[in-house]
Backbone bond lengths (Angstrom), bond angles and torsions (degrees), N, CA, C in turn:
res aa  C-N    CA-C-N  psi(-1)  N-CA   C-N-CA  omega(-1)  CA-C   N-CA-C  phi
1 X - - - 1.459 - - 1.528 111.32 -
2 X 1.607 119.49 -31.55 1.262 108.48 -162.69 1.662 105.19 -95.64
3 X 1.365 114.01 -10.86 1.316 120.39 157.36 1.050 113.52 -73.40
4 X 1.259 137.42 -49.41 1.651 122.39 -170.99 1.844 110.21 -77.27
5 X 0.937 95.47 -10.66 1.893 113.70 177.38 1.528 97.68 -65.35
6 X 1.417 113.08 -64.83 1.134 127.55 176.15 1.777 124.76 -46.26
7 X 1.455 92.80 -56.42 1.467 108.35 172.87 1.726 119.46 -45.66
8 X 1.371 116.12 -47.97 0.993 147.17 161.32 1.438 116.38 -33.84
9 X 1.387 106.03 -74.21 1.717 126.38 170.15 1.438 103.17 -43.13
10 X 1.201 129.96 -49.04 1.717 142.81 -161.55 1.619 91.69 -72.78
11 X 1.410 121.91 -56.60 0.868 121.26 -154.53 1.813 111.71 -74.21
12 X 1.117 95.35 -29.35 1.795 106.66 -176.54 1.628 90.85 -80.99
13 X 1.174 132.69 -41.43 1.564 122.83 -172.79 1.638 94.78 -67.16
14 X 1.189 108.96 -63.18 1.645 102.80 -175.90 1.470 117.38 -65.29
15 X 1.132 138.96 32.53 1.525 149.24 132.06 1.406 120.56 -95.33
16 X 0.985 101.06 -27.01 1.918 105.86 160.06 1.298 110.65 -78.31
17 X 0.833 105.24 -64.41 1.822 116.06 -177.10 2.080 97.38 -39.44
18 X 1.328 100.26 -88.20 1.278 117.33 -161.98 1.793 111.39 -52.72
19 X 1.315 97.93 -6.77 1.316 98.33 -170.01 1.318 97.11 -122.38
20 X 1.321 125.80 25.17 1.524 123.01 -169.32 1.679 102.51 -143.93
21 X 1.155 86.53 -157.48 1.913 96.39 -161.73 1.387 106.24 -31.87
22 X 1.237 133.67 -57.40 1.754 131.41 -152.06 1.321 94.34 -53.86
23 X 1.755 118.37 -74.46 1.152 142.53 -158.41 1.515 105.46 -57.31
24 X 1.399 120.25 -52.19 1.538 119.64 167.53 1.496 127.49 -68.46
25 X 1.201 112.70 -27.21 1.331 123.73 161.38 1.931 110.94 -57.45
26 X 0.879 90.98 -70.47 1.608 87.96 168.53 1.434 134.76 -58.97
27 X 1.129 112.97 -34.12 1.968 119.76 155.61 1.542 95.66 -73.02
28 X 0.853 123.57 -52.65 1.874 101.38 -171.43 2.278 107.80 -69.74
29 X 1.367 97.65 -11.69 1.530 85.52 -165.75 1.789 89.80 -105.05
30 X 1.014 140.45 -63.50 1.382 147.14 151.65 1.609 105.74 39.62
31 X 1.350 121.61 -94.21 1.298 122.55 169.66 1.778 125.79 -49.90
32 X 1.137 100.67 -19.25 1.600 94.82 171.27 1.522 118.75 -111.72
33 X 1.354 93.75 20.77 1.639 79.69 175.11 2.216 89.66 -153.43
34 X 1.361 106.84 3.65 1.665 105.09 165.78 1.338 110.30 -68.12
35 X 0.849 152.21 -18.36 1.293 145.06 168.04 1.687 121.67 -75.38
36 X 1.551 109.59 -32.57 1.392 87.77 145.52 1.137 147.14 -59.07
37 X 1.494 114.90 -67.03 1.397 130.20 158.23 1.388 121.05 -27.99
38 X 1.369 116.33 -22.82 1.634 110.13 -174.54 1.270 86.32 -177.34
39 X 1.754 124.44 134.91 1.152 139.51 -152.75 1.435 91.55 -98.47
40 X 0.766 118.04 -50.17 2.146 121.60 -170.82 1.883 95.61 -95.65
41 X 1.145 135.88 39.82 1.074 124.58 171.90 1.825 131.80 -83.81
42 X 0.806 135.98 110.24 1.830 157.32 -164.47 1.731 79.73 -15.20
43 X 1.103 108.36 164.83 1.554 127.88 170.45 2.228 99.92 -75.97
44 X 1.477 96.20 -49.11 1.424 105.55 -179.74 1.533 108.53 -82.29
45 X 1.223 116.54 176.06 1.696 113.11 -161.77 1.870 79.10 -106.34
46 X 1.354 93.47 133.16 1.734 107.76 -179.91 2.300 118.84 -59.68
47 X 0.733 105.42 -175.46 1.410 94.98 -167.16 1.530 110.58 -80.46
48 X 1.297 99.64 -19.07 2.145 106.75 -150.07 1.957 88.80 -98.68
49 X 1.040 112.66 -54.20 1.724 97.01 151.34 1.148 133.26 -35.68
50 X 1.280 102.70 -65.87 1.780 116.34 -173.42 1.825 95.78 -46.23
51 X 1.173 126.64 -52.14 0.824 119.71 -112.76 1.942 80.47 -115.22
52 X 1.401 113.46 -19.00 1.622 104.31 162.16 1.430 103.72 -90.55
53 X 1.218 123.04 -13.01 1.469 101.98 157.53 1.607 120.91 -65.82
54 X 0.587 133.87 -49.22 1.817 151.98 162.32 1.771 100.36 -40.44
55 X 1.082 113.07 -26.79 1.748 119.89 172.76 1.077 101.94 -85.71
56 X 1.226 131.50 -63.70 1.713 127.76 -175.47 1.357 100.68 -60.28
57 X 1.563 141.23 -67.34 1.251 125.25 -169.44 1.389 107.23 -66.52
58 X 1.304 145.87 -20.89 1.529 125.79 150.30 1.084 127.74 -47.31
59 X 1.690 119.75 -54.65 1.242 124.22 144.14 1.892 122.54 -3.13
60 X 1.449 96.68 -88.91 1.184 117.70 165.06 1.380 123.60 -15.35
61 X 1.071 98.96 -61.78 1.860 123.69 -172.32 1.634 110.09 -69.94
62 X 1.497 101.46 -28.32 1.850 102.01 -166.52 2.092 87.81 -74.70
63 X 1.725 114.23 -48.00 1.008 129.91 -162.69 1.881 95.57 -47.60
64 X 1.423 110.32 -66.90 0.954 128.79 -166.94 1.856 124.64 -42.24
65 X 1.386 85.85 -37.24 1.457 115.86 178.68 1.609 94.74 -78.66
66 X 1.244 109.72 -64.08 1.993 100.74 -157.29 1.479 90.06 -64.31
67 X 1.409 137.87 -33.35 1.799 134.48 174.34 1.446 106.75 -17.40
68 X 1.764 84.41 -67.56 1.894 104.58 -169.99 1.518 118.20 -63.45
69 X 1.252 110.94 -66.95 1.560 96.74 159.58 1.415 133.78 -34.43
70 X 1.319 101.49 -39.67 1.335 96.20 178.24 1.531 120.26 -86.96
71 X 1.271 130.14 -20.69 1.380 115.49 127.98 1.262 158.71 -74.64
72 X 1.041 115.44 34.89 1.503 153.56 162.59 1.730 99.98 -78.37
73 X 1.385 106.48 -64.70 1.118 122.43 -167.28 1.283 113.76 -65.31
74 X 1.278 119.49 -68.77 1.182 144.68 150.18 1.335 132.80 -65.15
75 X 1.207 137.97 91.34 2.120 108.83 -175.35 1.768 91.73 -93.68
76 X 1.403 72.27 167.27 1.741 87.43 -172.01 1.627 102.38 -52.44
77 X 1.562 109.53 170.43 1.549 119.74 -173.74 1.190 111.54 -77.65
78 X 1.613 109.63 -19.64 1.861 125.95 -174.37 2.000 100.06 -72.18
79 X 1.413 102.72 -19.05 1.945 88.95 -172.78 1.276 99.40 -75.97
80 X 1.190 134.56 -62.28 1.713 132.48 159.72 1.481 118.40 7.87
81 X 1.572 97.12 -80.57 1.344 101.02 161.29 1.849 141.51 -50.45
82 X 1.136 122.93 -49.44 0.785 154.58 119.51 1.645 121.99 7.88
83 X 1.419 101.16 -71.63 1.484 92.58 150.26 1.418 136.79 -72.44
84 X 1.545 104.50 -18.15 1.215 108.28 -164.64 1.607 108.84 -87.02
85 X 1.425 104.00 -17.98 1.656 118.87 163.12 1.934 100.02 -62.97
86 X 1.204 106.31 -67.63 1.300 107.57 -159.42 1.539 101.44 -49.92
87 X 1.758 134.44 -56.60 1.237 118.88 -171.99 1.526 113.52 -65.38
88 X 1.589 131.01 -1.05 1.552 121.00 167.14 1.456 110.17 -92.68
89 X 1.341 110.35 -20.23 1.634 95.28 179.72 1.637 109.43 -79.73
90 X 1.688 113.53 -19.20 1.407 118.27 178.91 1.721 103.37 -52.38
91 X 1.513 88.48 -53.20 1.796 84.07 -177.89 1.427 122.31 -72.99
92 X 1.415 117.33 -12.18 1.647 114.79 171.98 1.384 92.30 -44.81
93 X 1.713 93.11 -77.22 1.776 124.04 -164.94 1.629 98.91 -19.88
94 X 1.484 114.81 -55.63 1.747 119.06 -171.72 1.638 116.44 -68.78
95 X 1.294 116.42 -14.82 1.359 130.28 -164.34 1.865 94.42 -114.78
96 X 0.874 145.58 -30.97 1.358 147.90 125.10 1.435 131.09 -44.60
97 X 1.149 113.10 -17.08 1.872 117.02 171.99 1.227 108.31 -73.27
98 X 1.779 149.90 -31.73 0.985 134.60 157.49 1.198 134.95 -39.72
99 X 1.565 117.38 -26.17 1.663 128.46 -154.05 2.055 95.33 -98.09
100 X 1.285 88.94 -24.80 1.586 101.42 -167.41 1.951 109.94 -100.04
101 X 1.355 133.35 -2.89 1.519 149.52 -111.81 1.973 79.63 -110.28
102 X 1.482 107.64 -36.43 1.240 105.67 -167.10 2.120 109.95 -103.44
103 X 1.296 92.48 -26.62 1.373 96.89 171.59 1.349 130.63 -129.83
104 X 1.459 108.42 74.72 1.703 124.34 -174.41 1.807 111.91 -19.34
105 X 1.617 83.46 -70.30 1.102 88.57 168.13 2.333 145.12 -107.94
106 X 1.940 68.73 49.20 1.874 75.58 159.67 1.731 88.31 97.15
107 X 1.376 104.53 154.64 1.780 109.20 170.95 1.185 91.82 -99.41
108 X 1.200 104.22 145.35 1.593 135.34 162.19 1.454 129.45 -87.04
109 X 1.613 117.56 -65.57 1.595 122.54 174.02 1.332 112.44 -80.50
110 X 1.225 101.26 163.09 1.739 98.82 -178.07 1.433 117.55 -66.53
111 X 1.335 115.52 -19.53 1.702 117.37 178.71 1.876 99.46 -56.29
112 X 1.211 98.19 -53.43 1.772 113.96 -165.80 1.578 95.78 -60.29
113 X 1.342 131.33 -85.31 1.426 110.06 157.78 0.928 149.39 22.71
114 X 1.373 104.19 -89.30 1.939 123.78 157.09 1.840 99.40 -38.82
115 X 1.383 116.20 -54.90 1.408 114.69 -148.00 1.616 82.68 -69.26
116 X 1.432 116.35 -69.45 1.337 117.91 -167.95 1.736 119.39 -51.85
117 X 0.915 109.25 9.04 1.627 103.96 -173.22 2.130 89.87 -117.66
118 X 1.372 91.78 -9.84 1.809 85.74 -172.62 1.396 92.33 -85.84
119 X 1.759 117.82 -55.02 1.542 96.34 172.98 1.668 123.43 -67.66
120 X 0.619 116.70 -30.97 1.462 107.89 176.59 1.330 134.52 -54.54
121 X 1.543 99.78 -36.70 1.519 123.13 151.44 1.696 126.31 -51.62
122 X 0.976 140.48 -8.98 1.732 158.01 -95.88 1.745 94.18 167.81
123 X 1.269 126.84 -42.74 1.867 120.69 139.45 1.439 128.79 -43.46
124 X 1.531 107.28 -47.39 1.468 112.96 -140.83 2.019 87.72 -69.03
125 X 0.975 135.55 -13.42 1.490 139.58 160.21 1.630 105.37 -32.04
126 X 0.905 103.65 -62.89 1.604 96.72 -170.75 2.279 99.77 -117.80
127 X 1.279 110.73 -9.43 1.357 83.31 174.57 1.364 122.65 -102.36
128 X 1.627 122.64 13.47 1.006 116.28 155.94 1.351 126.23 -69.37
129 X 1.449 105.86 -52.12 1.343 120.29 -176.66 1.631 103.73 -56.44
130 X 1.568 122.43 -15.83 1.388 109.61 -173.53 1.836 89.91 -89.76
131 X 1.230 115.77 -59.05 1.541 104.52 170.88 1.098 128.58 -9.51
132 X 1.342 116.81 -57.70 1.575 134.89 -166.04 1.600 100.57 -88.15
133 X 1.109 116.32 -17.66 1.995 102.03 166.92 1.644 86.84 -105.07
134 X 0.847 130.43 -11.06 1.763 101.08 -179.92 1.884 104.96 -66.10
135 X 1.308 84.89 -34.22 1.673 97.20 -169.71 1.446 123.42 -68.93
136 X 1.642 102.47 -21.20 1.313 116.66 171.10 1.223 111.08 -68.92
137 X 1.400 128.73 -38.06 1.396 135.60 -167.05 1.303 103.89 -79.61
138 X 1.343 128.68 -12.36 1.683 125.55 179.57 1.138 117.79 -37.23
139 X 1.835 111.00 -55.11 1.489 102.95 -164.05 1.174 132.74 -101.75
140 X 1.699 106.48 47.71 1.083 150.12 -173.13 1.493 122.90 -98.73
141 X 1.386 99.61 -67.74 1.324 143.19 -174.60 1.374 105.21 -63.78
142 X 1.650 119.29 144.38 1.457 130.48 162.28 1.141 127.78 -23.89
143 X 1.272 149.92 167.13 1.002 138.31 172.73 1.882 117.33 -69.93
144 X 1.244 106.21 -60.22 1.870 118.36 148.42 1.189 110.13 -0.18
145 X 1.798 113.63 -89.45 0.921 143.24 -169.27 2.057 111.01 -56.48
146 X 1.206 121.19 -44.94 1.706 129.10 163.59 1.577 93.26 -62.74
147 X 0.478 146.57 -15.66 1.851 130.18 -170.13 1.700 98.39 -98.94
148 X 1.645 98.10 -52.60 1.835 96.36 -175.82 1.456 97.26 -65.95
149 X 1.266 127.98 -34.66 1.897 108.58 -175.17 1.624 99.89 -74.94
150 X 0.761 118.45 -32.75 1.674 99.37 174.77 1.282 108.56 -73.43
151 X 1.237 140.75 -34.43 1.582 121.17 154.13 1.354 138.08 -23.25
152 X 1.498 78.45 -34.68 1.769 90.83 -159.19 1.551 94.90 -83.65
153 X 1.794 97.37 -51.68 1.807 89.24 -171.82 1.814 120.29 -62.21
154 X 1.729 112.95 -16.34 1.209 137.06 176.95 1.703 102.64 -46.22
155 X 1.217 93.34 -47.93 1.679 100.54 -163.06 1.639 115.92 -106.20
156 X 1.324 112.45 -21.21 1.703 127.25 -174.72 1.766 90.30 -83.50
157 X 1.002 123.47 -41.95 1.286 117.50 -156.39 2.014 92.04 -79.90
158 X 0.704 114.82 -72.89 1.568 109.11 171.01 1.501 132.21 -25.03
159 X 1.471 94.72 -54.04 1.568 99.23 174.03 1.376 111.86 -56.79
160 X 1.477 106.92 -49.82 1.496 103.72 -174.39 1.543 127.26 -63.65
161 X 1.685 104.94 -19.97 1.347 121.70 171.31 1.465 99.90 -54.22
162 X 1.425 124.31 -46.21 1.294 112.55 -164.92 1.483 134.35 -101.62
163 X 1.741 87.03 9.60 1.655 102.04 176.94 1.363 103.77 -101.33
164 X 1.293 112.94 -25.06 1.835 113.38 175.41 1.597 93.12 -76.15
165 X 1.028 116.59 -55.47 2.228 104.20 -161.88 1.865 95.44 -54.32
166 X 1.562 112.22 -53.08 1.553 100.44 176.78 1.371 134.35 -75.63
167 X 1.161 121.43 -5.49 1.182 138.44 -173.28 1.838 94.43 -78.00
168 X 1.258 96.37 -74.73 2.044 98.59 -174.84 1.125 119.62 -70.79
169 X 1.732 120.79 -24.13 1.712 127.60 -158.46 1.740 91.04 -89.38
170 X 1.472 105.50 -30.10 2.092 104.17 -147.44 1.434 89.42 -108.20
171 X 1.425 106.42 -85.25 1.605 126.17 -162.07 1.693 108.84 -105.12
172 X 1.246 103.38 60.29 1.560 89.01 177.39 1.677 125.40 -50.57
173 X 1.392 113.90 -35.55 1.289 128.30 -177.06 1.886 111.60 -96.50
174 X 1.496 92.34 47.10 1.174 116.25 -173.70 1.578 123.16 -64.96
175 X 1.396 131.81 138.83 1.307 112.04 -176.94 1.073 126.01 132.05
176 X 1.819 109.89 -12.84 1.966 123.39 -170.68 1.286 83.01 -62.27
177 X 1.357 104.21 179.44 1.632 122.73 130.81 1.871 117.39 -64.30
178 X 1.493 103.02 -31.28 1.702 107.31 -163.29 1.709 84.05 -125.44
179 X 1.483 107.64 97.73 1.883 107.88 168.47 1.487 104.58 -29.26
180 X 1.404 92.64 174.52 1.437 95.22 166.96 1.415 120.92 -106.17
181 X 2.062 102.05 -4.32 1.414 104.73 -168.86 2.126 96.19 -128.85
182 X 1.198 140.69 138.28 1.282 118.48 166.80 1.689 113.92 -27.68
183 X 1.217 95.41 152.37 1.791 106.76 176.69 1.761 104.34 -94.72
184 X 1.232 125.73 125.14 1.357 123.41 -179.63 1.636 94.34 -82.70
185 X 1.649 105.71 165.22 1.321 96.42 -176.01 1.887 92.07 -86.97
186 X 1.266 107.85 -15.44 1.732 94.07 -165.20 2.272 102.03 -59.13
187 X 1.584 99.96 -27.86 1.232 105.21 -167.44 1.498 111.17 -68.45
188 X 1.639 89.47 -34.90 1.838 101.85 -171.18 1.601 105.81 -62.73
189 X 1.462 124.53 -45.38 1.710 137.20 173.85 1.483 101.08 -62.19
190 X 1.099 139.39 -26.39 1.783 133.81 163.36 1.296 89.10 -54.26
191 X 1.624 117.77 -92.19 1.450 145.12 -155.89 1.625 86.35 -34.65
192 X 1.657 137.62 -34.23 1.571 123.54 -159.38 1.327 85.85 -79.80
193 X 1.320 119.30 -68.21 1.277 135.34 -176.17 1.482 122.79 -16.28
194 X 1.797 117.50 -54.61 1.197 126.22 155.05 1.163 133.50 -73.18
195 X 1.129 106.14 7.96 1.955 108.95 175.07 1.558 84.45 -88.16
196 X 1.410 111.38 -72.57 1.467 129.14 -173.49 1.405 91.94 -17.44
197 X 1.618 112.71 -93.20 1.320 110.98 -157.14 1.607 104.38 -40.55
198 X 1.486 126.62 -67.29 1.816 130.37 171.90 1.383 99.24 -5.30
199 X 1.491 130.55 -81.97 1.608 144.79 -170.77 1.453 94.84 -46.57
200 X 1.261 135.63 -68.95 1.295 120.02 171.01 1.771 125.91 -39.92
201 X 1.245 105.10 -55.84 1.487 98.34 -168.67 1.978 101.72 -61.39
202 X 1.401 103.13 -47.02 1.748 101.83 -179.20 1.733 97.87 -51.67
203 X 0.930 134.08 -80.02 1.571 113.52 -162.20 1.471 100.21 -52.69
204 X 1.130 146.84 -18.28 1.769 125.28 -174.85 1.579 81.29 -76.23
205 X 1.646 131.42 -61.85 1.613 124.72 -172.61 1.724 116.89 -38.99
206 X 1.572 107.57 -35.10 1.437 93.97 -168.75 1.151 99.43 -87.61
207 X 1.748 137.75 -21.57 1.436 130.32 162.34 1.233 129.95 -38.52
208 X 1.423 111.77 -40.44 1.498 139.38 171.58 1.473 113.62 -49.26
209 X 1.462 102.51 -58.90 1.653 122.06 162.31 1.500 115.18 -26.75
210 X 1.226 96.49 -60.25 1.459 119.12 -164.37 1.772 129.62 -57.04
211 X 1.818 79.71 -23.85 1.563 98.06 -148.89 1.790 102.41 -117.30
212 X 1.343 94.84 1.39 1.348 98.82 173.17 1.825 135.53 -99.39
């Protein structure tokens, strides 16, 4: 069974293969470029070509086939990882749903702001420290999967830069509805700034989700 399974696999790759780009690429390129390669060469591509091309894409096809089987068997060492990214960004995502619970989509006025940067601030307890192992696990992980965690740290690490400098420097007692101090607008364009980046890093987290 596991030979004819196999046989099978070879055989469906080598109908793609042989019947696809290499083989058509070369009957469609053949006449416009045989005359380099060989000055007196047939209008049609001769047999002993044709026909090691048809060896390499068989070739091709056996490779292609034992790949898949053999990850079946095996998956690469990167899914491991991979998952193990995807179930920590699940828990960022859950440990970040408080900061976001009132504004799906993002605060808008500066009151909301203030509020959202007080909870979000009141995360960074456990979602930094998850940041900083997601990031460990990068060079582990798929290639996909290393690009979306640097998203995340691209944009998590910033925001938070700017909820800690305003949080202790501006509004320490951050969080009313009514500050306790006027809102400057330079503070209010931080506070946008770090939502922004936030909305970024959550969709690279729920990609993560996705992909695990």
């Amino acid at each position: 069974m596991d030979l004819w399974r196999f046989v099978l696999a070879v055989a469906k790759r080598a109908a793609l293969v042989l019947t696809g780009t290499l083989i058509t690429l070369g009957l469609v390129l053949w006449p416009h470029v045989a005359a380099w390669v060989w000055p007196n060469a047939p209008p049609e591509i001769p047999d002993r070509p044709f026909w090691a091309l048809a060896a390499v894409c068989f070739l091709w096809a056996v490779f292609l086939a034992w790949r898949d089987e053999h990850r079946k068997v095996a998956p690469p060492a990167t899914d491991a990882a991979d998952i193990r990214v995807g179930d920590k960004a699940r828990e960022l995502l859950n440990q970040l749903a408080p900061s976001f619970e009132h504004w799906p989509n993002g605060p808008q006025t500066p009151g909301e702001l203030v509020s959202w940067a007080h909870k979000l601030y009141w995360t960074f307890a456990k979602t930094k420290p998850g940041v900083a192992e997601i990031v460990t696990m990068r060079p582990d992980a798929s290639h996909h999967v290393r690009q979306l965690v640097g998203t995340v740290r691209d944009h998590f690490d910033p925001a938070a830069g700017i909820v800690d400098r305003v949080y202790w420097k501006t509004y320490q007692p951050i969080g009313f509805p009514d500050p306790p101090a006027p809102l400057t607008d330079a503070t209010v364009s931080l506070l946008r700034e770090a939502a922004a980046h936030m909305r970024q890093c959550r969709v690279a987290l729920e990609a993560l989700t996705r992909d695990d």
